[in-house]
C-alpha positions, 0 to 999 in steps of 0.5 A: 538448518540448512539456507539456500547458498548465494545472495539472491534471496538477501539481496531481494529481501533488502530491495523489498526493505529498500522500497519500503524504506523510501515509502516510509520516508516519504510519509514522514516528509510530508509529515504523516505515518505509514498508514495514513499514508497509504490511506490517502494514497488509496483515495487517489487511487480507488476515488473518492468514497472508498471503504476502509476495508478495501484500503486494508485489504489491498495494502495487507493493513490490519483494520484496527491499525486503518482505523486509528490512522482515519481518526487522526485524518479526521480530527487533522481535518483531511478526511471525512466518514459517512456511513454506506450500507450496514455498517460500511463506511465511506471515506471522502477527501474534505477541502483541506484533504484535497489541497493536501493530496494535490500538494503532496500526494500528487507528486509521488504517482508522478514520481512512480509514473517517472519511474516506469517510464524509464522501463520499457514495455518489456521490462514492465511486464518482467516485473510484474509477472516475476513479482506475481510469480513469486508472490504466488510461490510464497503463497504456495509454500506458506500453505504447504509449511503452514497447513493454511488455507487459502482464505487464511492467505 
């Protein structure tokens, strides 16, 4: 098997890991699991109302694993469901939720804002297109390897 010579790849692939790591250990600070952090995080950042479905499909969270974590929110009493059309449901912050958000949530987007700010405009933009660039590559390399669509994607 023949692998690519150099570092790079490693060294993306542990940043990748990296920042995932520190998102991880941010969830377990302020004491919930990865999934619902991101379900509250996904609160702030769509509104609230949204469906569990765009939370899975924009985090790439299986559903059944979304599911489970808007119970524990629920029972935890930061969350609430009411349904939408057919069988859409709709998640809301109740009052607990959102002095939870307020206290805790809050200052990670203040942190991530602290963060791109330290970057120039330029050097935003770089990022954005090389992470698009090679987000775009895998998908094509998967498909080719793979034999998938590009609704299997």
């Amino acid at each position: 098997m023949d692998v690519k010579e150099g570092n790079e790849l490693k060294e993306f692939n542990m940043l990748y890991k990296e920042v995932d790591e520190l998102y991880h250990r941010i969830a377990l600070e302020i004491g919930l699991s990865d999934s619902a952090f991101f379900i509250l995080y996904s609160i702030v950042e769509f509104g609230d109302g949204c469906l569990q479905k765009d939370i899975a499909d924009h985090y790439f969270i299986s559903r059944k694993t979304i599911n489970s974590s808007i119970k524990n929110l629920e029972s935890n009493g930061l969350i609430e469901l009411k349904k939408g059309k057919r069988r859409d449901m709709h998640i809301y912050l109740t009052q607990a939720g959102q002095k939870f958000v307020e206290e805790k949530m809050m200052p990670v987007f203040e942190l991530e804002n602290g963060v791109f700010e330290e970057f120039t405009g330029e050097e935003c933009r770089q990022l954005i297109q090389l992470t698009k660039k090679y987000v775009m590559l895998c998908r094509e390399k998967i498909k080719e390897t793979y034999h998938l669509s590009s609704e299997d994607l």
